[in-house]
N, C-alpha and C positions, 0 to 999 in steps of 0.2 A: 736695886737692880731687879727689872724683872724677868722671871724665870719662865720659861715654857709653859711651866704646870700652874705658875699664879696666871699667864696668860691665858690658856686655855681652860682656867676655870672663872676667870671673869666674863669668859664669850659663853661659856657654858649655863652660868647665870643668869646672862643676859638673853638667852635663848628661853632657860626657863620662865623670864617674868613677858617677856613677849608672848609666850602661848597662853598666857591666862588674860592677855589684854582681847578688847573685842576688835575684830576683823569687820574695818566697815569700809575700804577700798570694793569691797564685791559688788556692791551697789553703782557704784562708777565704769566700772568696767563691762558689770552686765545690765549695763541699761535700757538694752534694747530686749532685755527679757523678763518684764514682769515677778514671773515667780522667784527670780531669784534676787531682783531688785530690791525685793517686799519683805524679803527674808533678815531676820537678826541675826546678828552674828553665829550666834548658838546655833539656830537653824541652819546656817549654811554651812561649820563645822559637821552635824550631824548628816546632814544630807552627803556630801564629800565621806563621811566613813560608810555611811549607805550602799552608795557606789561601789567603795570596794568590795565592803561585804557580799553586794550581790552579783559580785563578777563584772560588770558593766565599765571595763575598761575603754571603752569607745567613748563614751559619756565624759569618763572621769579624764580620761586623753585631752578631749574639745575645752575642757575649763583648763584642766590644768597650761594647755598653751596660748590659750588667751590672755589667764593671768601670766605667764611668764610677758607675755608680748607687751601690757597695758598695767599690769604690775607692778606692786613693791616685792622686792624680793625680802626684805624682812617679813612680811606678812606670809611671803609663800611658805616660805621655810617653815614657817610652824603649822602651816596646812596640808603640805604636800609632801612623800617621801621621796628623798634620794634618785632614786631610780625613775620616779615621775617624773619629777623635773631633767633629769638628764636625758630621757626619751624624750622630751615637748623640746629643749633642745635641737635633738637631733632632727626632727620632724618639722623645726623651723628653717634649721639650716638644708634640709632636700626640697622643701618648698620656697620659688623664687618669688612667689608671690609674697607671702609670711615675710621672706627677706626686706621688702619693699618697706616692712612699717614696722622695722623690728632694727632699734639702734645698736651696732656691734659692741657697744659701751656696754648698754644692759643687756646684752648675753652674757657677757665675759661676766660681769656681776652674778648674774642666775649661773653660772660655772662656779664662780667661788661658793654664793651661798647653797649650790648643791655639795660641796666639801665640805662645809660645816655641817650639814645635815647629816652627811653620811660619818665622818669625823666622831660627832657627839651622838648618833646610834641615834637620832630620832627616828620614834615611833617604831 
């Protein structure tokens, strides 16, 4: 029978061996943008902590809700924190345009897998 704690530590695991895979959705998504098309995984990891680091949340906003929009939300989750995601969220759901091309399936998805983020403390 399984328990809470073998449950949430098998999602916990599986969290960790996803954030050491390479993230190569970024290129499908932003393909209409060169530098980021061009970029390897690592590099688009680094560039996203960049961002934070130099305050550029307006930046780091525009990607993050794009990948929610055109996104895998397993991939988000080990890119983005918690609170990112649940603001691109909300910013999809006040724009009706966003709404247009954003299925309520994969919100409610990017809403779970922002609980598992925030749940398991990433980052």
């Amino acid at each position: 029978m399984l328990t809470i704690r073998k449950v949430s530590s098998k999602i916990g695991s599986k969290l960790n061996k996803m954030e050491k895979r390479d993230v190569r959705s970024h290129r499908f998504i932003f393909w209409d943008r060169p530098s980021f098309r061009d970029m390897s995984s690592h590099d688009f990891r680094r560039y996203i902590e960049e961002l934070r680091q130099k305050g550029r949340r307006d930046e780091l906003a525009r990607i993050v809700r794009r990948f929610v929009q055109w996104g895998s939300a397993t991939e988000g989750v080990t890119l983005f924190r918690a609170e990112e995601i649940k603001e691109a969220l909300e910013q999809i759901r006040r724009s009706s345009r966003s709404l247009q091309f954003c299925d309520p399936v994969r919100l409610r998805a990017w809403e779970k897998a922002a609980e598992y983020a925030e749940r398991f403390h990433r980052r």
